[in-house]
LUMLUMVO-917156 format. One record per residue: residue in three letters; x, y, z of N, C-alpha, C, O, CB in turn. Coordinates in steps of 0.2 Angstrom, whole numbers, plus 5000, padded with zeros to 4 digits. Last residue first. Glycine has a CB too. Example, Ala and Ser with C-alpha at 12.3 -4.5 7.8 and 13.67 -1.06 7.14 Angstrom:
2
{'Ser'; {5064; 4989; 5035}; {5068; 4995; 5036}; {5064; 5000; 5039}; {5067; 5006; 5040}; {5070; 4997; 5029}};
{'Ala'; {5066; 4972; 5039}; {5062; 4978; 5039}; {5066; 4984; 5039}; {5071; 4983; 5042}; {5057; 4978; 5045}};
This chain:
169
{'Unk'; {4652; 5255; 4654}; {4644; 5260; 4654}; {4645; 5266; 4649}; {4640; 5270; 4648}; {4642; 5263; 4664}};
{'Unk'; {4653; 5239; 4660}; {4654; 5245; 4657}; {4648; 5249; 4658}; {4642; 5248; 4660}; {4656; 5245; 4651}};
{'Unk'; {4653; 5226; 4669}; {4653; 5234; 4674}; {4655; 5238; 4669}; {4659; 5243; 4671}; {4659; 5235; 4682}};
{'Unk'; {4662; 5217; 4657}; {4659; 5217; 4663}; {4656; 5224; 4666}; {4660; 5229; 4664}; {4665; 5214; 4667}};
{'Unk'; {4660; 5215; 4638}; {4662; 5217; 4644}; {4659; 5218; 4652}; {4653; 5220; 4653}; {4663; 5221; 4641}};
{'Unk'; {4650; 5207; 4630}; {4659; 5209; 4631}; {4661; 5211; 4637}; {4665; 5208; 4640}; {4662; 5216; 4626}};
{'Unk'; {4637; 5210; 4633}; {4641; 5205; 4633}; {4647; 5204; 4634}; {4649; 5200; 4639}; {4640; 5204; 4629}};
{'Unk'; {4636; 5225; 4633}; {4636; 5222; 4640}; {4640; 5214; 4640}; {4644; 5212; 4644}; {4627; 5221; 4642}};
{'Unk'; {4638; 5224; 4619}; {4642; 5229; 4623}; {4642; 5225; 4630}; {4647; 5222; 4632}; {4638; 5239; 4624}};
{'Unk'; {4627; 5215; 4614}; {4634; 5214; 4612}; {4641; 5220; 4617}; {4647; 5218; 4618}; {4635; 5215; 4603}};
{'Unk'; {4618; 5228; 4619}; {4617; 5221; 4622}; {4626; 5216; 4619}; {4629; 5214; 4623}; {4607; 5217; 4617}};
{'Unk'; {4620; 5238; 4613}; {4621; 5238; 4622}; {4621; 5230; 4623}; {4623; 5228; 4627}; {4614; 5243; 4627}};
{'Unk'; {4617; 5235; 4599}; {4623; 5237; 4602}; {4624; 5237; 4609}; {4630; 5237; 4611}; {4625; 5243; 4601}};
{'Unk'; {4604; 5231; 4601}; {4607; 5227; 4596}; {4615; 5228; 4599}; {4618; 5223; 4601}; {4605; 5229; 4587}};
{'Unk'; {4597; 5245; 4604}; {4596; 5241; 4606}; {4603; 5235; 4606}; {4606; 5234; 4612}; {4591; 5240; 4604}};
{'Unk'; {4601; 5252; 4592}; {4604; 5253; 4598}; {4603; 5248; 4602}; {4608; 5245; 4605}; {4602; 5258; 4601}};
{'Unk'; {4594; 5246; 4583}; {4601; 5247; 4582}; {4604; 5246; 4589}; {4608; 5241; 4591}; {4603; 5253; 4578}};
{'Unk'; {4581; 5234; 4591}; {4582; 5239; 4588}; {4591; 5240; 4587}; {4594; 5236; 4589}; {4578; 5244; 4593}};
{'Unk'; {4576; 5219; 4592}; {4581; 5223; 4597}; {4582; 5229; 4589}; {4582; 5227; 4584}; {4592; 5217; 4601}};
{'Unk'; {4561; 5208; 4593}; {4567; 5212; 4589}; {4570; 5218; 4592}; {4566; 5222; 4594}; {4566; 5213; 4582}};
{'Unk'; {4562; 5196; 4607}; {4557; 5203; 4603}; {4564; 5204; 4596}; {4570; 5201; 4596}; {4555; 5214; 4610}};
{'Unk'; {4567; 5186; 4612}; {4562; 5184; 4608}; {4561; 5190; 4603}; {4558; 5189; 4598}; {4557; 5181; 4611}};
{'Unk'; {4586; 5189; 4613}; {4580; 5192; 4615}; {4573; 5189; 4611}; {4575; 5188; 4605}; {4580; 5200; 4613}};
{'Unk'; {4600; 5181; 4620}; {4596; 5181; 4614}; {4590; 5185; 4618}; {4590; 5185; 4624}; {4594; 5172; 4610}};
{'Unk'; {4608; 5178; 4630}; {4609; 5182; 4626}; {4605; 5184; 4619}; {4607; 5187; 4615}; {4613; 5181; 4626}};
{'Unk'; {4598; 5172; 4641}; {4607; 5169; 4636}; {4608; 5171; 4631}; {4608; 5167; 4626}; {4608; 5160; 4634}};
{'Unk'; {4588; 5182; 4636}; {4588; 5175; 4638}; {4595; 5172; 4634}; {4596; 5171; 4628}; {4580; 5171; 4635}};
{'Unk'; {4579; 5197; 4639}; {4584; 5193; 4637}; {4587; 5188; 4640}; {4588; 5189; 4646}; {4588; 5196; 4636}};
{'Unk'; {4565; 5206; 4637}; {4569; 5201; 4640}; {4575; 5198; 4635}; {4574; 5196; 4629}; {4564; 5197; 4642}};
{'Unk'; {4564; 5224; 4636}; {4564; 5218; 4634}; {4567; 5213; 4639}; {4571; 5215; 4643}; {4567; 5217; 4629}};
{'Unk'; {4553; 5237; 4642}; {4560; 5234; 4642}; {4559; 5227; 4638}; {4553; 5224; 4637}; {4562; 5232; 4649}};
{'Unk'; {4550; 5256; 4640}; {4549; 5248; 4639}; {4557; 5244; 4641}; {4563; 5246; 4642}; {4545; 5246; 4630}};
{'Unk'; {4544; 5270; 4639}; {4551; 5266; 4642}; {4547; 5260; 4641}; {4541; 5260; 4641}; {4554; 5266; 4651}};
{'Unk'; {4544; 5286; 4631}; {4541; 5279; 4632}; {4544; 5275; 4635}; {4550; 5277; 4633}; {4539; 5275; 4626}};
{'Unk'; {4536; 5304; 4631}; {4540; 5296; 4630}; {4540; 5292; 4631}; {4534; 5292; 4634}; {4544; 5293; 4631}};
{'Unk'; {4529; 5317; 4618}; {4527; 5310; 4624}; {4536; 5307; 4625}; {4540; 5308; 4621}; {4521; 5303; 4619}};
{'Unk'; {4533; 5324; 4611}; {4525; 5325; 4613}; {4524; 5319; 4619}; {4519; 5319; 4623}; {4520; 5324; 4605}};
{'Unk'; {4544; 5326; 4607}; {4543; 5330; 4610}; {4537; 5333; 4614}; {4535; 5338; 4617}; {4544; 5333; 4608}};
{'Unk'; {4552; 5311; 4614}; {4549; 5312; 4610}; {4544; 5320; 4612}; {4541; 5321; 4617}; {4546; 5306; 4608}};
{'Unk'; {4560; 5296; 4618}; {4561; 5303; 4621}; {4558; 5308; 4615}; {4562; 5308; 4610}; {4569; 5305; 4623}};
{'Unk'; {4563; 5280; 4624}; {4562; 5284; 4620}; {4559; 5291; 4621}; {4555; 5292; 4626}; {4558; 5281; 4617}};
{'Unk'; {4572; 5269; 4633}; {4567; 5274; 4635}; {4566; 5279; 4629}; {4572; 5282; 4629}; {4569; 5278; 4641}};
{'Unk'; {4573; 5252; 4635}; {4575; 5259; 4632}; {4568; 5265; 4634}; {4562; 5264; 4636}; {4576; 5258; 4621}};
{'Unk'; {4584; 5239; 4643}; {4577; 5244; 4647}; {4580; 5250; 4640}; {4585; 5253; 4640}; {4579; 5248; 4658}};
{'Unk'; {4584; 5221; 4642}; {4585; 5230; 4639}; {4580; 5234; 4640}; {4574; 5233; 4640}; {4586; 5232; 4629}};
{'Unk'; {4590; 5210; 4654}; {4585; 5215; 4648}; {4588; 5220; 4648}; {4592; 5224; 4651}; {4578; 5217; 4650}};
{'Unk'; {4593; 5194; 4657}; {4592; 5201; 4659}; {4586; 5205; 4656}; {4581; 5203; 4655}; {4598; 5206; 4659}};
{'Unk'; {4610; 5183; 4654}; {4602; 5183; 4654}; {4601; 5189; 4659}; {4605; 5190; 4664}; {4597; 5174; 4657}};
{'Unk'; {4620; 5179; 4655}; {4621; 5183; 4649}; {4611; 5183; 4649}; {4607; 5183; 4644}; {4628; 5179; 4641}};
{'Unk'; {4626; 5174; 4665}; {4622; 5169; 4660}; {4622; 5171; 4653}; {4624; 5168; 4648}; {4614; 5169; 4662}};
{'Unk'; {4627; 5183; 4675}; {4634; 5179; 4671}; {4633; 5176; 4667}; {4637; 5174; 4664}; {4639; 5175; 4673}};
{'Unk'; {4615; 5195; 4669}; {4619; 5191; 4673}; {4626; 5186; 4669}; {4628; 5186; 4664}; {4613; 5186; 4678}};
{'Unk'; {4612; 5214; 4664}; {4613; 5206; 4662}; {4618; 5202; 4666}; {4623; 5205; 4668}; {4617; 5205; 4656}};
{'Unk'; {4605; 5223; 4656}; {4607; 5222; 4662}; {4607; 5215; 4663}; {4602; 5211; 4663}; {4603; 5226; 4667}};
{'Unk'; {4608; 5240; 4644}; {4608; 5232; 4644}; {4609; 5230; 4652}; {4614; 5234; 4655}; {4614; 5228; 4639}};
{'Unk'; {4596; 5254; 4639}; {4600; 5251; 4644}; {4602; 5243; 4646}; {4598; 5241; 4650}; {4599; 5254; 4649}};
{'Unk'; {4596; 5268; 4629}; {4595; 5260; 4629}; {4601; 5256; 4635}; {4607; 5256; 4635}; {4595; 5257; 4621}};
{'Unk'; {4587; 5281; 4626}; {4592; 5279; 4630}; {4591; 5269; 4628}; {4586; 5266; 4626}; {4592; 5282; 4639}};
{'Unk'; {4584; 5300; 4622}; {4583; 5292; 4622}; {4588; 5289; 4625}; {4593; 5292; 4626}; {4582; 5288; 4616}};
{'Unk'; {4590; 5313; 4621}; {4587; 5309; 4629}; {4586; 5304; 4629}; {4587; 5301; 4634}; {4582; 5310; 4632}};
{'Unk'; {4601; 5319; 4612}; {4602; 5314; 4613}; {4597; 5311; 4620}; {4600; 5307; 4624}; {4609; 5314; 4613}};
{'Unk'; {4591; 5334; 4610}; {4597; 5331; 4611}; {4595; 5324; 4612}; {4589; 5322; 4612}; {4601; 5334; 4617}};
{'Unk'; {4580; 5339; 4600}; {4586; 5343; 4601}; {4590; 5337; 4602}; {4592; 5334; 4598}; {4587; 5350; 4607}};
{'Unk'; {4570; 5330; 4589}; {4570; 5332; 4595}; {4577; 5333; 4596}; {4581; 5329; 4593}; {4568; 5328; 4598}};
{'Unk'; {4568; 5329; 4577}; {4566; 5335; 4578}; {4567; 5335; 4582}; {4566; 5341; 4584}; {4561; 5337; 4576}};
{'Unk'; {4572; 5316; 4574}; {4577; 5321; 4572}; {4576; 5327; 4574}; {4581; 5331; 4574}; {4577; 5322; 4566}};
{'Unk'; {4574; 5306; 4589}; {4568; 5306; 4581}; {4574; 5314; 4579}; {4579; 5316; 4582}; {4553; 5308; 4585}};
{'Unk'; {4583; 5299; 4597}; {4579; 5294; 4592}; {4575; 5297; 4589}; {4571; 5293; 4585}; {4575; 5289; 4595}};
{'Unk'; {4598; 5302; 4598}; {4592; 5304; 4597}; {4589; 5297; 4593}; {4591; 5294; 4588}; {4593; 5312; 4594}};
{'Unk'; {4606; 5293; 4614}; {4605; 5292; 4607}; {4599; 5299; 4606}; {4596; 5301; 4611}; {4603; 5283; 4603}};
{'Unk'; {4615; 5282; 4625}; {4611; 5286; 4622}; {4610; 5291; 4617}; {4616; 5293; 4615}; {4610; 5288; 4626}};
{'Unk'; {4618; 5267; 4630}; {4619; 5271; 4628}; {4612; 5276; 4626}; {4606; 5274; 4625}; {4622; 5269; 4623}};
{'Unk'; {4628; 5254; 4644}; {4621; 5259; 4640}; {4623; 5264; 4635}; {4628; 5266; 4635}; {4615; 5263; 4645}};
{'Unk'; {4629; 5239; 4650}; {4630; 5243; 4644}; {4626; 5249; 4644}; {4620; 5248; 4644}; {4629; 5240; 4638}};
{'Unk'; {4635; 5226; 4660}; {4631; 5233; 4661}; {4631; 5237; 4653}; {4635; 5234; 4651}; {4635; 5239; 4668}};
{'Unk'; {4634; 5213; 4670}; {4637; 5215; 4665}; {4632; 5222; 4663}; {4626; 5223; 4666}; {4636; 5209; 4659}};
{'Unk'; {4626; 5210; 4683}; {4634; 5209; 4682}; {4637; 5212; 4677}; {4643; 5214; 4678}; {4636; 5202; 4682}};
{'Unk'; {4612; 5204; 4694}; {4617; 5209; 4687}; {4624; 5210; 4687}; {4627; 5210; 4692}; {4616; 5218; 4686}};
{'Unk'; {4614; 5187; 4699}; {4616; 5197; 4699}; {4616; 5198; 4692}; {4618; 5195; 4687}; {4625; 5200; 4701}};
{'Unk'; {4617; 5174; 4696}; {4611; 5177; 4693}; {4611; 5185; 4696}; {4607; 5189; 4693}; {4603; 5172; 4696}};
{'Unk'; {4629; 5173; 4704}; {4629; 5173; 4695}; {4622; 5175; 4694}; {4622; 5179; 4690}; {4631; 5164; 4690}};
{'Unk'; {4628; 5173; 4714}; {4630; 5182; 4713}; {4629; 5179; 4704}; {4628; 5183; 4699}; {4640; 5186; 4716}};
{'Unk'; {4623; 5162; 4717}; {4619; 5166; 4719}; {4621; 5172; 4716}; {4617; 5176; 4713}; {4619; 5166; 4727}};
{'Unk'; {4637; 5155; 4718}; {4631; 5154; 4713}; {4626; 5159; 4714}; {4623; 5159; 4709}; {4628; 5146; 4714}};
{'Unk'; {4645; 5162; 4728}; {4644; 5163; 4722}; {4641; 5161; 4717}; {4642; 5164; 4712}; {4647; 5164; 4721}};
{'Unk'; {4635; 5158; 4739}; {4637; 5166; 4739}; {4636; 5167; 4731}; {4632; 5169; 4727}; {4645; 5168; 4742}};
{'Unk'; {4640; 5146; 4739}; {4633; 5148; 4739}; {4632; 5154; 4738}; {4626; 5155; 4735}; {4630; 5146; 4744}};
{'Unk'; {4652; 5146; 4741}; {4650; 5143; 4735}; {4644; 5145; 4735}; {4643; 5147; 4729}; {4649; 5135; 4734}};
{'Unk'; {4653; 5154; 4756}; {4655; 5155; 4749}; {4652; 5154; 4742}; {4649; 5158; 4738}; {4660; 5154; 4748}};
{'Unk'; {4646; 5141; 4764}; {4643; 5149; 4761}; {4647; 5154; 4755}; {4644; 5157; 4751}; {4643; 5155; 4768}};
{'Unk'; {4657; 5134; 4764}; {4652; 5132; 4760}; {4646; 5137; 4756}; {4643; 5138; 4751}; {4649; 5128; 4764}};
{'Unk'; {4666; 5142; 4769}; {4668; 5139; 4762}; {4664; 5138; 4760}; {4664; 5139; 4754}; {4671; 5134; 4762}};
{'Unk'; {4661; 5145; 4781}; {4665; 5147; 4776}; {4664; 5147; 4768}; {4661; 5150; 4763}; {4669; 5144; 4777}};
{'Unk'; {4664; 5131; 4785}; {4656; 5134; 4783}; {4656; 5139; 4780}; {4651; 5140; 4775}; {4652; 5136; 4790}};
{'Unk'; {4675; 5128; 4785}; {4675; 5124; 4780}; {4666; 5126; 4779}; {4662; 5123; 4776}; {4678; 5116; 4782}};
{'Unk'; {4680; 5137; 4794}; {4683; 5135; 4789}; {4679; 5133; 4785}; {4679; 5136; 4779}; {4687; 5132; 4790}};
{'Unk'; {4674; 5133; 4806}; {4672; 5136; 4804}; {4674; 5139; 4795}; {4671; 5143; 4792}; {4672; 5139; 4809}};
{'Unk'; {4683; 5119; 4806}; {4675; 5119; 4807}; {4671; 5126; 4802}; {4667; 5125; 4798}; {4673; 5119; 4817}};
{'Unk'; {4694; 5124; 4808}; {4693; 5120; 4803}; {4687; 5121; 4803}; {4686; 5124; 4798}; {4695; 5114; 4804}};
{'Unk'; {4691; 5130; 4821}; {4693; 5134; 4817}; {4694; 5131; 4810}; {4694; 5135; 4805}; {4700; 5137; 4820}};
{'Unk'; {4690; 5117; 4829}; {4684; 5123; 4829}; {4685; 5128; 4824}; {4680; 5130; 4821}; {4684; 5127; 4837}};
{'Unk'; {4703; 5113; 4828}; {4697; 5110; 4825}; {4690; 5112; 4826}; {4685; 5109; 4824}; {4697; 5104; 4826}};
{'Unk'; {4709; 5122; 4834}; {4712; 5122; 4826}; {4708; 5117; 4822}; {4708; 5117; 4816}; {4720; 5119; 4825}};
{'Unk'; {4705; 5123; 4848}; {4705; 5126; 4844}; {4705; 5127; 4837}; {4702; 5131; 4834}; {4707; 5127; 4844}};
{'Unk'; {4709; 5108; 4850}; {4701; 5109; 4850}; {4701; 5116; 4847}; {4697; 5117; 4842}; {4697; 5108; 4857}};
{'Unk'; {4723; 5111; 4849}; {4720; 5106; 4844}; {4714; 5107; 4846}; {4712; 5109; 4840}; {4721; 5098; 4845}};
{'Unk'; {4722; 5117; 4863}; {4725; 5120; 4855}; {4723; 5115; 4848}; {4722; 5117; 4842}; {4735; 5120; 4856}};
{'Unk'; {4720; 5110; 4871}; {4717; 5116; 4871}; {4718; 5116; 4864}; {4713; 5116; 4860}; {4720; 5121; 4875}};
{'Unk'; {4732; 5101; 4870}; {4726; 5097; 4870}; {4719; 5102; 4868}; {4714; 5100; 4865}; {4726; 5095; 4879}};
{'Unk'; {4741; 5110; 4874}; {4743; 5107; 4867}; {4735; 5104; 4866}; {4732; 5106; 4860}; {4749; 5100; 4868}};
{'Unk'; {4737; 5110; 4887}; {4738; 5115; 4883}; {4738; 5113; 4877}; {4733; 5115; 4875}; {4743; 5119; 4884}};
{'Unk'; {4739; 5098; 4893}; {4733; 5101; 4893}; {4732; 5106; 4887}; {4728; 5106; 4883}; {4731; 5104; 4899}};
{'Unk'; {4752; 5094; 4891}; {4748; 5091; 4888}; {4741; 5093; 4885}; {4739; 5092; 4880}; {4748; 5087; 4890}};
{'Unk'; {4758; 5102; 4901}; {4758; 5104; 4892}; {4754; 5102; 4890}; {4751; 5105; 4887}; {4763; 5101; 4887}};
{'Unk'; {4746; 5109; 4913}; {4752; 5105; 4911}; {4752; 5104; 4904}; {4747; 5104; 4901}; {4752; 5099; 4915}};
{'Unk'; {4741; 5122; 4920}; {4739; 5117; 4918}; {4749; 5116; 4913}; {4755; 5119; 4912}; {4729; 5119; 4913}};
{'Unk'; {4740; 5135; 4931}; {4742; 5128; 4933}; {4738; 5122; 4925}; {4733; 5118; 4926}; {4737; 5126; 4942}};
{'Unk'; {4732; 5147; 4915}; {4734; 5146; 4923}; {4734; 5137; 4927}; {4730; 5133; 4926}; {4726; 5151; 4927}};
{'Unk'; {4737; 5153; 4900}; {4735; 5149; 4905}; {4737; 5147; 4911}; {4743; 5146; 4912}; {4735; 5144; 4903}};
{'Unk'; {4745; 5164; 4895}; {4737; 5166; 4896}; {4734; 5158; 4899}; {4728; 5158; 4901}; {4732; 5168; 4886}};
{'Unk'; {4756; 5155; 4890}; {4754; 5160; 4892}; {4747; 5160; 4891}; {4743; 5157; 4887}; {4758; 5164; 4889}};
{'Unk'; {4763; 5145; 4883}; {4760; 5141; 4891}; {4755; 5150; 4891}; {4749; 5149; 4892}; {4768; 5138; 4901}};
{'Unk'; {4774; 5147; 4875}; {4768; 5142; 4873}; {4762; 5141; 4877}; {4757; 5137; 4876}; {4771; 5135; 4871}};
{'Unk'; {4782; 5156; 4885}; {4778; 5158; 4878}; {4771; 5154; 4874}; {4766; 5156; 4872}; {4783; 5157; 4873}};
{'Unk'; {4786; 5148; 4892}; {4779; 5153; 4896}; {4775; 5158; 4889}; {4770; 5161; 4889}; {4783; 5159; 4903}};
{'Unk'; {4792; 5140; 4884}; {4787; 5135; 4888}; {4781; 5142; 4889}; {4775; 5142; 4886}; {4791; 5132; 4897}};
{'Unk'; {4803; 5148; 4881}; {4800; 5144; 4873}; {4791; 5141; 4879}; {4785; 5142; 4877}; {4808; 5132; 4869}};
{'Unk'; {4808; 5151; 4894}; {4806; 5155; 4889}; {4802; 5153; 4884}; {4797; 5156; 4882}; {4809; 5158; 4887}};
{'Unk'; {4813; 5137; 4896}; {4807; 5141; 4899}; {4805; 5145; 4895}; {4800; 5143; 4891}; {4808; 5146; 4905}};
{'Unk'; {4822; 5137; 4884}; {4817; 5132; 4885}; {4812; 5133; 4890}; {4806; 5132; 4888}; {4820; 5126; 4888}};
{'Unk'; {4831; 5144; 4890}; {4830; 5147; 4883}; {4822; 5143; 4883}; {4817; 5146; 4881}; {4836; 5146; 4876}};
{'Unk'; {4836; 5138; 4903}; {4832; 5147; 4903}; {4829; 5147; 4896}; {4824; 5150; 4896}; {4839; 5155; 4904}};
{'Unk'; {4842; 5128; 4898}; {4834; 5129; 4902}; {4833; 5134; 4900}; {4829; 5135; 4895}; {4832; 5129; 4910}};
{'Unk'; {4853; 5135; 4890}; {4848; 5129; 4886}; {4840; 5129; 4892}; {4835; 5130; 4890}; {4854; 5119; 4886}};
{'Unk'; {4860; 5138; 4901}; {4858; 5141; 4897}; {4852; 5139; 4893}; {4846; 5141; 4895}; {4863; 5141; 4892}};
{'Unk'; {4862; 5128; 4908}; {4859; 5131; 4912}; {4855; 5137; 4905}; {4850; 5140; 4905}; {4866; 5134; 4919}};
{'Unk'; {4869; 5120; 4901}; {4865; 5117; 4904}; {4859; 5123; 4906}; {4853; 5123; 4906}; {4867; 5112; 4908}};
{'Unk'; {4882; 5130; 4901}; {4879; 5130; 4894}; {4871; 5126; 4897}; {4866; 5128; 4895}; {4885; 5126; 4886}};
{'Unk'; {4886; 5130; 4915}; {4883; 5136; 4912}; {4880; 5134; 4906}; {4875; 5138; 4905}; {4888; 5141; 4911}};
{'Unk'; {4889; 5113; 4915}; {4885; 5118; 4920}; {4882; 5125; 4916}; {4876; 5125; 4914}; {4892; 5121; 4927}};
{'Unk'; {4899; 5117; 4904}; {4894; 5111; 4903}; {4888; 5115; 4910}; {4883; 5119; 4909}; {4899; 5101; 4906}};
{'Unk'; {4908; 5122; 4913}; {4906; 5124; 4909}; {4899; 5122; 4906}; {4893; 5125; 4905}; {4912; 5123; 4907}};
{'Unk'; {4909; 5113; 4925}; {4906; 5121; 4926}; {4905; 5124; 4921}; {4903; 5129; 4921}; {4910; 5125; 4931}};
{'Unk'; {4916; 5106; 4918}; {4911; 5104; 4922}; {4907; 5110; 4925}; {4901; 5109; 4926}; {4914; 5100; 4926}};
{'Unk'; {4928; 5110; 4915}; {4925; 5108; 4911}; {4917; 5106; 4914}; {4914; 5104; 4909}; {4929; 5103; 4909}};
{'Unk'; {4932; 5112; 4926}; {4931; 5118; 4923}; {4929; 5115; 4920}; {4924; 5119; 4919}; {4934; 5123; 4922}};
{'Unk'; {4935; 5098; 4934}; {4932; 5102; 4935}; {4929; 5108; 4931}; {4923; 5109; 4932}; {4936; 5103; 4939}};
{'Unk'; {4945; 5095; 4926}; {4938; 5091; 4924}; {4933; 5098; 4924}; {4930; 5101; 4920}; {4936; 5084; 4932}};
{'Unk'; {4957; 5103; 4928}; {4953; 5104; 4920}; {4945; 5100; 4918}; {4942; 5101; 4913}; {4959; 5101; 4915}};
{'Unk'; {4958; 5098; 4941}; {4955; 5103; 4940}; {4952; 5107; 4933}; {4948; 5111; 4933}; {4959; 5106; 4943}};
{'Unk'; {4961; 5086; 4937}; {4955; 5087; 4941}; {4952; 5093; 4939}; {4947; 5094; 4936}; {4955; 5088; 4948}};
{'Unk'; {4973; 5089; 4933}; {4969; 5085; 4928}; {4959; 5086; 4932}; {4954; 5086; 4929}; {4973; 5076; 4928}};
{'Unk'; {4979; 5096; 4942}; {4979; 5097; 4936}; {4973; 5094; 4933}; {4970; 5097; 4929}; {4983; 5095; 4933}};
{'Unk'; {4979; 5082; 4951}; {4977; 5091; 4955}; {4977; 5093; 4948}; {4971; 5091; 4946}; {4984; 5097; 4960}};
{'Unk'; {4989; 5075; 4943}; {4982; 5072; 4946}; {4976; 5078; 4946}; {4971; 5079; 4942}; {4983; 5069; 4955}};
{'Unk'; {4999; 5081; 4946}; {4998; 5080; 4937}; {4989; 5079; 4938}; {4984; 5081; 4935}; {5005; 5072; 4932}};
{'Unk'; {5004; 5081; 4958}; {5002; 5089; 4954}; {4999; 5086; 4950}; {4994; 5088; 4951}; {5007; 5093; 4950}};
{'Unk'; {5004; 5066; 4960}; {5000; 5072; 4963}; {4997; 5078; 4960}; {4991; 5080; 4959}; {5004; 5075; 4967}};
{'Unk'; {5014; 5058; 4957}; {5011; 5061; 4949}; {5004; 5066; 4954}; {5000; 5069; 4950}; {5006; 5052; 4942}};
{'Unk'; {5019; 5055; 4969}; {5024; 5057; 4965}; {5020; 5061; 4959}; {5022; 5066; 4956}; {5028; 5051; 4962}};
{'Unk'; {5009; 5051; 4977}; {5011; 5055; 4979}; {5016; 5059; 4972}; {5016; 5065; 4971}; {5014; 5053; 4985}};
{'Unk'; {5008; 5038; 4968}; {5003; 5041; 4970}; {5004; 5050; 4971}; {5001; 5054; 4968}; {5002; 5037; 4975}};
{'Unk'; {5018; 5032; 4973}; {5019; 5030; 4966}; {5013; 5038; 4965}; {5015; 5043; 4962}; {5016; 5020; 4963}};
{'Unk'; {5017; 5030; 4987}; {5020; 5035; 4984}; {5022; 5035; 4978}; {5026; 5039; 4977}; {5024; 5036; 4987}};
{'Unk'; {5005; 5024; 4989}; {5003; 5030; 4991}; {5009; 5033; 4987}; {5007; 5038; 4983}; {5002; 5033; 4999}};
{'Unk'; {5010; 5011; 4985}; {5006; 5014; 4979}; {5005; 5023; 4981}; {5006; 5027; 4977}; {4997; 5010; 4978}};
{'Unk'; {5019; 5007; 4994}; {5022; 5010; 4985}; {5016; 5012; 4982}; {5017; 5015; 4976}; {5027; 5004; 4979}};
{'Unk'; {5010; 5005; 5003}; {5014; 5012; 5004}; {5018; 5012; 4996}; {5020; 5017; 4993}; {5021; 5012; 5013}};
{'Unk'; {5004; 4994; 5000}; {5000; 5000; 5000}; {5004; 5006; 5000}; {5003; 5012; 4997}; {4995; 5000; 5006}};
């Protein structure tokens, strides 16, 4: 036993050294552990906030009934949309009008002809005739773009105007 204490005694320093590099190594590891929680709380009272004693699972648990209450409403959404926009295809949607003189003796342009038409391309022509003794409004129907009546010039033009194009005027 006494050649080992002094086999022992002899490499002492080198021992003391080597501990002590454990050592700091060990308190290093210590500080970076210590680092890593702190960052890990923080990630926790971030994900945990606005709740009182409840444990991850609960929270997480919370949060899924959320994202499927929020799916839920998502997807009613959604359904009212489609319905929205089948509904807006029978709108007016397409617009044309013009105005015109319709007899020679009268000064300015008051007649008028006005196309009103859904995405079908179904509505009517509203014209108003303007005359110095009288005027007149009528309308026609129009059916996927065709009219049963006969469409006057103007007529004939607001209705391929509206056609072509969306919200003119």
């Amino acid at each position: 036993m006494n050649v080992i204490l002094e086999n022992l005694s002899a490499f002492q320093p080198y021992i003391i050294a080597a501990m002590g590099i454990i050592i700091l190594i060990l308190f290093i590891m210590i500080f970076v552990a210590f680092k890593s929680i702190s960052k890990m709380e923080k990630k926790i009272r971030k994900l945990t906030r606005g709740v009182d004693n409840k444990n991850i699972e609960q929270v997480i648990e919370t949060y899924f009934d959320k994202i499927d209450v929020s799916k839920e409403k998502v997807d009613t959404l959604e359904e009212n949309y489609k319905v929205l926009n089948e509904q807006l295809k029978n709108c007016v949607q397409k617009t044309a009008i013009k105005r015109y003189k319709a007899f020679e003796n009268v000064g300015s342009d008051l007649s008028f002809s006005i196309a009103l038409l859904n995405e079908y391309n179904s509505g009517m022509i509203i014209t108003g005739i303007y005359g110095r003794e009288d005027s007149v409004v009528y309308a026609k129907p129009i059916d996927r773009g065709i009219s049963r009546y006969d469409l006057s010039e103007e007529e004939d033009e607001v209705l391929n105007s509206a056609i072509g194009n969306k919200q003119s005027s």
